[in-house]
Each structure stands twice: as structure tokens, then as C-alpha cells.
C-alpha positions as a Python dict, from the first residue, in 0.01 Angstrom:
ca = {
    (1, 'X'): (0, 0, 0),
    (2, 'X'): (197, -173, 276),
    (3, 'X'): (-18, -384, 553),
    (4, 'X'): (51, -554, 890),
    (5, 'X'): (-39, -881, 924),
    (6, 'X'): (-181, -814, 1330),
    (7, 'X'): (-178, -1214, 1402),
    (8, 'X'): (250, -1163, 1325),
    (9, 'X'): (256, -836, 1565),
    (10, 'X'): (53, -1031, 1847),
    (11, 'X'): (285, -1331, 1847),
    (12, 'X'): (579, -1117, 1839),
    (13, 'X'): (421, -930, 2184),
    (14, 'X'): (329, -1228, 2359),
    (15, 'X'): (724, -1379, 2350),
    (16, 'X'): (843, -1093, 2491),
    (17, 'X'): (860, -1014, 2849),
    (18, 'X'): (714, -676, 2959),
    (19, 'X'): (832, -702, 3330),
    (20, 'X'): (1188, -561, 3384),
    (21, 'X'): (1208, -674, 3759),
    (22, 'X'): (1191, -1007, 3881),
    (23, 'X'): (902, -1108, 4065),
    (24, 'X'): (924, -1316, 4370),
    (25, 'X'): (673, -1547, 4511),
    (26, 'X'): (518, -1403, 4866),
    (27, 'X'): (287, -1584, 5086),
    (28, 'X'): (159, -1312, 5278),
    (29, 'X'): (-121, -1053, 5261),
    (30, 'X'): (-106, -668, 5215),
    (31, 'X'): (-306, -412, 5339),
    (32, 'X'): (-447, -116, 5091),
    (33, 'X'): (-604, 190, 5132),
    (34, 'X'): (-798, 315, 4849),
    (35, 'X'): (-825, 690, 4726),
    (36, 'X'): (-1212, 649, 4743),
    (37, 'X'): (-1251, 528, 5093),
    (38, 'X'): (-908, 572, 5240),
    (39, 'X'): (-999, 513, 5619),
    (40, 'X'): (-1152, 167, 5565),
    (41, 'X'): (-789, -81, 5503),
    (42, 'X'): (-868, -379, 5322),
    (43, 'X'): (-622, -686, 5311),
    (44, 'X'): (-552, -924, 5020),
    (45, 'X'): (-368, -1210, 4981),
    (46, 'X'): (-41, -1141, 4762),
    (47, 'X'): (70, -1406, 4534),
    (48, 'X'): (365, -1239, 4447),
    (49, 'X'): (575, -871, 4416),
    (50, 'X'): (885, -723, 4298),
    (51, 'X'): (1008, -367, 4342),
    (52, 'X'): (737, -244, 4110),
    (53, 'X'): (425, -427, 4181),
    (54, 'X'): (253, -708, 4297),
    (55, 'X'): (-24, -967, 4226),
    (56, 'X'): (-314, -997, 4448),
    (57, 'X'): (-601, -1184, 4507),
    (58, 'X'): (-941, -973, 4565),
    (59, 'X'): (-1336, -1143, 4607),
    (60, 'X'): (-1456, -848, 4425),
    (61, 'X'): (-1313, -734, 4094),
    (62, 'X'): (-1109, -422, 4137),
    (63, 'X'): (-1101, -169, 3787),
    (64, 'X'): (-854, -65, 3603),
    (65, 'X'): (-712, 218, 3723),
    (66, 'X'): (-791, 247, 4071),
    (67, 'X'): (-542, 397, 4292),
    (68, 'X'): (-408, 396, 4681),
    (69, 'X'): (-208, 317, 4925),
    (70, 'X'): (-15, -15, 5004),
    (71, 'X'): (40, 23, 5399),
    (72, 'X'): (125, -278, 5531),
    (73, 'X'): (260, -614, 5472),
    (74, 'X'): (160, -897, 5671),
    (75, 'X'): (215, -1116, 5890),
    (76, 'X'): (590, -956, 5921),
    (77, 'X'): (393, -625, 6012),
    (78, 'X'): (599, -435, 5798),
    (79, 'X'): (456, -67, 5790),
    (80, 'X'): (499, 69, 5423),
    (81, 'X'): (345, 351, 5225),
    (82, 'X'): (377, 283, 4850),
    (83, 'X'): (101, 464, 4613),
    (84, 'X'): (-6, 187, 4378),
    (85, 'X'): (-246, 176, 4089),
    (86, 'X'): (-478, -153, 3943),
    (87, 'X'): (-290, -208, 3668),
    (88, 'X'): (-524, -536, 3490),
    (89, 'X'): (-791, -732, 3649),
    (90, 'X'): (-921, -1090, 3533),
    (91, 'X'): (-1265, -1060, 3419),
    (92, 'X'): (-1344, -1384, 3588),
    (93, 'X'): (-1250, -1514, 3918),
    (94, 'X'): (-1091, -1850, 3972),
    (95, 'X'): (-1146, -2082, 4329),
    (96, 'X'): (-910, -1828, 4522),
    (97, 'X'): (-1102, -1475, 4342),
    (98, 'X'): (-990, -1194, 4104),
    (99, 'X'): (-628, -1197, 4012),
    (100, 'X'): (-504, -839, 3983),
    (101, 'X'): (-185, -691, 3896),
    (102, 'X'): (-64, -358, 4136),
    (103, 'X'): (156, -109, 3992),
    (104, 'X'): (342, 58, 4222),
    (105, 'X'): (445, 461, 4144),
    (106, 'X'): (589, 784, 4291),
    (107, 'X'): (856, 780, 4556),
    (108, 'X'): (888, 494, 4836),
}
């Protein structure tokens, strides 16, 4: 019988680097549009993004999963419409809120 030590797999995961994109730091906010309630915007404070996502800040935890709209960057008023998904959420805020990560998808 042949088993996996999972303690060797996890520290093999955790030195590798799952992002293929660099992420750059952005002090700015965007402004999303969720499937569920798409005519209310709601801004969040970005602490950084690449061509394939972004982190933001929210006061509310946001699920897993959740999908929208990113359709603005500010304060360069930058008008954008990228469909993004929540990709992780911290379970527990920290003195600025929940950090989430965005995943964005489909065509620019």
C-alpha cells in the first residue's frame, strides 16, 4: 500500500506561487456591480491588481463565488467593464475590513 504523507504535499503547495501575473500595488478604489443587485454600485478600496484580479477591502464579508461587474476605477475615473468573481475571502476582518481576492474572467 503506498501513502502520502499530506504535511509533505502542503509544504510543497505553499512554496509555490499560484499567481502567473504580477500584481501591482494600487491606491485607489473600484467600483462593482453585483449580479444580485446590479443597479446599486458599491466602491472598495483596492490594495492591489494585475491583469487578472485584484485585492480589495470590503466592511462586510463577500462569499465565495459571487460574481459582477468591475465598472470603474477611481479617482482616475477610468470607465471599465470586467466580469469578476470572489475568488477567497478572510473569515475575519482586520482594522481596514475583509480582505478579498477578485478574479477577473471572460473578455475585457
Amino acid at each position: 500500500m503506498f501513502m502520502i504523507n499530506d504535511f509533505s504535499i502542503q509544504s510543497d503547495i505553499s512554496s509555490q506561487n499560484r499567481r502567473n501575473r504580477e500584481r501591482i500595488t494600487y491606491s485607489g478604489e473600484a467600483v462593482l456591480r453585483w449580479s444580485h443587485d446590479f443597479d446599486t454600485p458599491v466602491r472598495y478600496q483596492v490594495i492591489d491588481r494585475s491583469e487578472g484580479g485584484m485585492q480589495i477591502v470590503s466592511q462586510f464579508p463577500l462569499s465565495e463565488g459571487m460574481t459582477g461587474v468591475v465598472t470603474r476605477y477611481l479617482p482616475e475615473g477610468k470607465s471599465v467593464h470586467k466580469p469578476m468573481m470572489v475568488a477567497w475571502s478572510s473569515s475575519e476582518p482586520d482594522d481596514d475590513g475583509y480582505h478579498c481576492g477578485i478574479w477577473f474572467f471572460g473578455s475585457n
